[in-house]
C-alpha positions in Angstrom: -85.3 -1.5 -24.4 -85.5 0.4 -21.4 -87.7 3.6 -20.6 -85.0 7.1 -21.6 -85.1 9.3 -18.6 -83.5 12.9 -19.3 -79.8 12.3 -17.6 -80.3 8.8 -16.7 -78.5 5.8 -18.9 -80.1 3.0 -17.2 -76.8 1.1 -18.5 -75.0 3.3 -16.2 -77.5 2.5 -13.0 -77.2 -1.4 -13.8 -73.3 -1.0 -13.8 -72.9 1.0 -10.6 -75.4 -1.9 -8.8 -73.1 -4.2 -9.8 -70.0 -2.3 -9.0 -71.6 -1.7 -5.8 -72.5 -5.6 -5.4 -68.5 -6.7 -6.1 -67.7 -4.1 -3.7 -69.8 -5.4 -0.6 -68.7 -9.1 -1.6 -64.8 -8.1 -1.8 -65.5 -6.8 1.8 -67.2 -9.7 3.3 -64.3 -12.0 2.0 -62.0 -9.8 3.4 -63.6 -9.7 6.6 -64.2 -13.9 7.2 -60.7 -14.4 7.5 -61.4 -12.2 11.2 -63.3 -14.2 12.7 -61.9 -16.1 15.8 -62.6 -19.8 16.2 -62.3 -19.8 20.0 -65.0 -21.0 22.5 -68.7 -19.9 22.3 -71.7 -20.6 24.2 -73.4 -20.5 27.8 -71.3 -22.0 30.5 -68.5 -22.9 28.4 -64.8 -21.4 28.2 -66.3 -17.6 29.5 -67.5 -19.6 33.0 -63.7 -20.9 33.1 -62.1 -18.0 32.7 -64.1 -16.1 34.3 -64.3 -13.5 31.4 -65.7 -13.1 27.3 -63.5 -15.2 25.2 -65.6 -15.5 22.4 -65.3 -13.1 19.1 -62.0 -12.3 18.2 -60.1 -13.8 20.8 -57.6 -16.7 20.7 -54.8 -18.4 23.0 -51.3 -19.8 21.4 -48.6 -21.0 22.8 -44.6 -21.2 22.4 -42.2 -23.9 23.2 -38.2 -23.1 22.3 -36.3 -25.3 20.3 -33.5 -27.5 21.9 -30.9 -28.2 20.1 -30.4 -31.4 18.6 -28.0 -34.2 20.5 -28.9 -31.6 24.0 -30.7 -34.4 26.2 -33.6 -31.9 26.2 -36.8 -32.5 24.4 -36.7 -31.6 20.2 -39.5 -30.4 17.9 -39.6 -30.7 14.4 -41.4 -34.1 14.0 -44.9 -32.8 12.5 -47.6 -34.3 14.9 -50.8 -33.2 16.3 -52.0 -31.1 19.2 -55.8 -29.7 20.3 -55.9 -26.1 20.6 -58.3 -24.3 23.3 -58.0 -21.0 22.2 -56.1 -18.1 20.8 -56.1 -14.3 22.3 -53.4 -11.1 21.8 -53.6 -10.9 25.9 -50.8 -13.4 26.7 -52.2 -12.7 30.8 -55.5 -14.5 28.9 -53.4 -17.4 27.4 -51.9 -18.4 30.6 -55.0 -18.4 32.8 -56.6 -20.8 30.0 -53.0 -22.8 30.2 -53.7 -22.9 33.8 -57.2 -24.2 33.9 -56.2 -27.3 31.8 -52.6 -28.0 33.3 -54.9 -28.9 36.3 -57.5 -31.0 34.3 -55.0 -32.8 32.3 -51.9 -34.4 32.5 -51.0 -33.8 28.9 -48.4 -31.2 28.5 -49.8 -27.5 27.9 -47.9 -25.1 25.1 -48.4 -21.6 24.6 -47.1 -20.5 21.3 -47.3 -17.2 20.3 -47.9 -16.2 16.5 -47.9 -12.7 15.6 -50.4 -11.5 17.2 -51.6 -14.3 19.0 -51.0 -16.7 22.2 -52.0 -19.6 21.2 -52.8 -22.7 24.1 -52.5 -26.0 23.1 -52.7 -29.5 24.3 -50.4 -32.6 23.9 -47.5 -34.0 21.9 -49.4 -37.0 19.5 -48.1 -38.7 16.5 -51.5 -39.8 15.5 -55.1 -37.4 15.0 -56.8 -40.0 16.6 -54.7 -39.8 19.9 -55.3 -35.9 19.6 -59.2 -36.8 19.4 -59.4 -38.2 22.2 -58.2 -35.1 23.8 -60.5 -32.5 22.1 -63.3 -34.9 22.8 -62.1 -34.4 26.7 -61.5 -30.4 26.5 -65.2 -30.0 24.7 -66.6 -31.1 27.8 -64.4 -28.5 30.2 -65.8 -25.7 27.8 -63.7 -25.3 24.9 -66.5 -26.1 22.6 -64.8 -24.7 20.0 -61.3 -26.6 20.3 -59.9 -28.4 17.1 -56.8 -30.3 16.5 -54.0 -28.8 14.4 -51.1 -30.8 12.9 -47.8 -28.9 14.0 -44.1 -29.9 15.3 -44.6 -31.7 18.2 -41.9 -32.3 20.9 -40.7 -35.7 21.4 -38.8 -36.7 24.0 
C-alpha cells in the first residue's frame, strides 16, 4: 500500500493533513462572521467622512421607545430602514448621521448594538419604499448600504 518508512505510519501523516485541513476551515468560518459590510471603494463614504470606514467599521443607531397612548412617536411595527454604516466610534456614527440629515429629509436613527452605532435611514412600511432610498444613499457613497427590516417608528 504505501512505501514503510522506519517511524513513519503514513496513516498517521494522512490524518494529521486532515486534522490540519478541519482546523484552518473551522478558522475561516469563524472569522467570516468579522467582516464589516460598511462602504468600500474610491471616492465613496471615506471622501464623506473624511476618514477609512471600510474594514471593520460600522454605524447604528438608537431611537427610545415612547410609551404607548404618550402622543410621541411608537416603535414596534416591523418595517424597513437603509443602513449606511456601522462603527464602535459613536463620534464616527454621528458625523455619517450628519452627512445624510443634510442630504435627506428622511429621518436619521442611530441605534447602538453592542458594540456597534449603527446609522440608518427612514421609517417605511414597504422594501420597495426603502429602495428607493438605498438606491439615493449609493450614489452619496455608501456603496455598501442595504435595507434591514426592523421596528420602525410611526407616528
Amino acid at each position: 500500500m504505501y512505501p514503510r518508512v522506519k517511524g513513519r505510519n503514513p496513516r498517521h501523516e494522512v490524518a494529521g493533513v486532515k486534522i490540519r485541513m478541519l482546523v484552518l476551515t473551522a478558522l475561516l468560518l469563524a472569522t467570516a462572521g468579522c467582516v464589516s459590510r460598511g462602504p468600500r471603494g474610491g471616492g465613496g463614504a471615506e471622501e464623506i467622512l473624511g476618514e477609512d470606514v471600510s474594514e471593520g467599521k460600522v454605524i447604528e443607531g438608537k431611537i427610545a421607545p415612547q410609551p404607548v397612548g404618550s402622543g410621541g412617536p411608537s416603535m414596534g411595527r416591523l418595517g424597513f430602514r437603509v443602513q449606511l454604516i456601522a462603527s464602535s466610534s459613536k463620534e464616527e456614527a454621528e458625523r455619517a448621521a450628519d452627512v445624510i440629515r443634510e442630504k435627506l429629509s428622511e429621518r436619521v436613527h442611530i441605534e447602538y448594538f453592542e458594540p456597534y452605532y449603527k446609522v440608518r435611514v427612514g421609517d417605511f412600511l414597504t422594501r420597495e419604499g426603502a429602495e428607493d432610498v438605498r438606491v439615493q444613499v449609493v450614489g452619496m457613497g455608501f456603496r455598501d448600504a442595504w435595507i434591514v427590516e426592523t421596528p420602525i417608528v410611526e407616528e
